[in-house]
N, C-alpha and C positions, 0 to 999 in steps of 0.2 A: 529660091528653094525652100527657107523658112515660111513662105506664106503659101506654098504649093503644101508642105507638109500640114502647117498649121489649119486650111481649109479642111485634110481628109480627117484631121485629128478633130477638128470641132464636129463635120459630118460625122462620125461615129458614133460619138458621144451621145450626140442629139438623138441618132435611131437609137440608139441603147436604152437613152432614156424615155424617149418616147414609147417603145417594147415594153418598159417596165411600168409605163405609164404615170412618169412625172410628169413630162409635158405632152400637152396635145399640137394636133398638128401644125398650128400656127405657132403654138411655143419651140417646138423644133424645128423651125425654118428660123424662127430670132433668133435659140439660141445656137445653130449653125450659123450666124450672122458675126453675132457678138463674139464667138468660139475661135472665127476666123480671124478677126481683129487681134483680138487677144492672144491668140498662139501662135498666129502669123506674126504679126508686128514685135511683140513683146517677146515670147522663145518660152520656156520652157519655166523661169521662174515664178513669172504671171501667170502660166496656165496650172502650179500647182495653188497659188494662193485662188484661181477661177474654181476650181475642182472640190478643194476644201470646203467653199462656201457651196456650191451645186449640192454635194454629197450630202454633208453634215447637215441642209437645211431640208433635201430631202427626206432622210433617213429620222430624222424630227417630226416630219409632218404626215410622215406614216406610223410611227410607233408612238403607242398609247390611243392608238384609234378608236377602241372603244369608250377609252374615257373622254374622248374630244368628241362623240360622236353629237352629241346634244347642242353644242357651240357651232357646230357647221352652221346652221341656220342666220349666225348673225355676218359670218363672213363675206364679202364679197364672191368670192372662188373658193374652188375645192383645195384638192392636192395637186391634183394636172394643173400645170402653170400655162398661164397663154401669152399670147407675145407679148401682150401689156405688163405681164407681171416679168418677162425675163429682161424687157429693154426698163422696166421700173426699178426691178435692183442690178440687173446689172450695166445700164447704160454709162451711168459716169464714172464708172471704170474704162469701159471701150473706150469712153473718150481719152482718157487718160493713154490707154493703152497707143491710141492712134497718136497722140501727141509726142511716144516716144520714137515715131517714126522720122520727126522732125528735130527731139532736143532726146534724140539718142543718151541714157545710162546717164543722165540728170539726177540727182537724188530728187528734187521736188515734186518730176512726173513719177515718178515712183511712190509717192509719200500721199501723191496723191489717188494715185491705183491703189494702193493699201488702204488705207483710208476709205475709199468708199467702199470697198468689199468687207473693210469691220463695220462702218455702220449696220449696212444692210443683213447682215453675218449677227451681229449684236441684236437687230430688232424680232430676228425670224427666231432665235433663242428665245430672248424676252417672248412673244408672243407663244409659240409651243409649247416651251415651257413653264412660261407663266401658269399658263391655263390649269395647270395641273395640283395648284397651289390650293391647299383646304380653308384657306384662307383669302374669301374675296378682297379684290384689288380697289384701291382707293380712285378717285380722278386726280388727274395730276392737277390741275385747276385748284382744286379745292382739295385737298389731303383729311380733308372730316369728314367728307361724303364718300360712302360705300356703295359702291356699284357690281350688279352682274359681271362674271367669269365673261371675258371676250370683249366686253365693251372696250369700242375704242375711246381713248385717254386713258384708261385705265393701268392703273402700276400697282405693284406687289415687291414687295421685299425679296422673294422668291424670282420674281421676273428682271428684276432689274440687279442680282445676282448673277442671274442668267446671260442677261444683256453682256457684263462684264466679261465673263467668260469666252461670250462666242466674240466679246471683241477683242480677246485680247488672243486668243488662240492667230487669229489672222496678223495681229500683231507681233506675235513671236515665232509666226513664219517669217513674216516680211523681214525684220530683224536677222534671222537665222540665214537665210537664202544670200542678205548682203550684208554680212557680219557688221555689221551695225547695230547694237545694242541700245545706241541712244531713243533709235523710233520706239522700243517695245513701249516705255509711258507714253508719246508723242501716239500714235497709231489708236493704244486702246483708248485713252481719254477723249479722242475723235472718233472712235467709233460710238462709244457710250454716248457721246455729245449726241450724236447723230439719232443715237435710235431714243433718247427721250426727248427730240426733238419732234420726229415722228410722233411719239404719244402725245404730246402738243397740239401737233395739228390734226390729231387724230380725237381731241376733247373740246375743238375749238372750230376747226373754219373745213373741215373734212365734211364731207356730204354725206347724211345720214338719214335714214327712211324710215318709215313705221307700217309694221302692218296689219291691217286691222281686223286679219282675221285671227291671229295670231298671239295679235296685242302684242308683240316687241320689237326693239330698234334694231335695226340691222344696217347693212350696208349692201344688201343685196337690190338690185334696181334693173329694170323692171319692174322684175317678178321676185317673189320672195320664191322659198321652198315650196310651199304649199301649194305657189301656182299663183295667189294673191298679188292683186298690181300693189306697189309699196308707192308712200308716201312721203314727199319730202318734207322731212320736218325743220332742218338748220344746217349750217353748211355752205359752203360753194357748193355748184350744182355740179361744178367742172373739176372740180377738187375729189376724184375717187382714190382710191386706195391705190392705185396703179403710181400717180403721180404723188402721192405723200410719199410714197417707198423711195419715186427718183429724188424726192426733196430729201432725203433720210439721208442719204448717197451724197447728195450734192454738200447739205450742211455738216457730216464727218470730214469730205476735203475742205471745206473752208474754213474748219475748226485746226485742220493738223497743219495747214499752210498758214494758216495766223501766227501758230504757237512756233512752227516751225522760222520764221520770218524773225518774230520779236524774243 
């Protein structure tokens, strides 16, 4: 019956959001995918810490549009998320969620569901909010060198404030929902881990293109905005933004089941 509910409750979501046009159509068929996992399997506490991170990273990536409008160009995707971006942040939680179907009210599968939804909850802060910073962001590689608003590796004092916040907010749900107080440091230091992990791989081995009518690096491929075929300049070629986000996810749980372990 949990997973009969947990299907209708993920379908609705999905048309809703789709309606409102977060995700497009192939994002709402993953994230009815993911939705179902997760509210079927997991119940009601997972799908508020699922919800928090949908909402609040939606509600981010619409507000301040005007001021973000200029940065679109270097992103990969818009605001409508597509299957790549919904199985990117939020697949290794499903997994997590799926494995409590096996090691049922575990703390660890939990710690591990939490954990990747603050990574990925941490980076999409940092990145929204980042941007909005009047003060351009550093590379993470090099902290002396000054880079364009949006570059990826890029960090900000401002974003990585940011980062904290939206990871610790999923932190003090997960904590709250299983009156367990010990995860709220364990949760945000693993989520934080996570999303300047992502800037890492986002300054470093992330596929990144140039284009030359344009003149700037983006991570758009194909096509830029303009329509311009882009160019790869460094990077894995296989390494998009879709998969640094799963790796963002992946390296928050490996971070909170270390600290959690030792």
């Amino acid at each position: 019956m949990q997973l009969i509910l947990g299907f209708i409750l993920a379908i609705v979501i999905a048309f809703l959001a789709y309606k409102a046009r977060s995700l497009n159509p192939s994002g709402a068929i993953a994230a009815a995918i993911t939705g179902t996992i997760i509210f079927g399997i997991g119940g009601w506490k997972w799908a508020v810490l699922l919800l928090t991170f949908f909402i609040t990273s939606s509600g981010l990536s619409r507000a301040f549009k005007k001021r973000k409008a200029g940065l679109d160009e270097k992103f990969s995707k818009g605001h409508e998320r597509d299957a790549g971006q919904v199985f990117g942040n939020g697949g290794a939680a499903a997994f997590f969620a799926a494995l409590n179907f096996f090691f049922p009210n575990e703390i660890w599968v939990w710690i591990g569901f939490s954990s990747a939804l603050a990574a990925v909850n941490a980076d999409t802060w940092a990145t929204e909010l980042g941007v909005l910073n009047s003060t351009p962001p550093r590379m993470i590689t090099n902290l002396s060198k000054i880079v364009e608003k949006g570059t990826s590796g890029g960090i900000s004092l401002v974003g990585t404030l940011a980062s904290l916040a939206g990871s610790a907010l999923i932190a003090f749900l997960a904590s709250l929902l299983t009156d367990n107080w010990s995860l709220l440091p364990l949760i945000t230091a693993a989520g934080l881990a996570g999303s300047l992990f992502d800037s890492l791989l986002g300054g470093t081995v992330q596929a990144m293109y140039y284009c030359p009518t344009d003149m700037k690096e983006t991570e758009k491929h194909p096509l830029h905005s303009c329509g311009t075929e882009t160019v790869h300049i460094r990077g894995w070629k296989w390494l998009d933004n879709d998969r640094v986000n799963f790796a963002c996810g992946t390296f928050g749980v490996a971070t909170a089941l270390i600290l959690f372990t030792f």
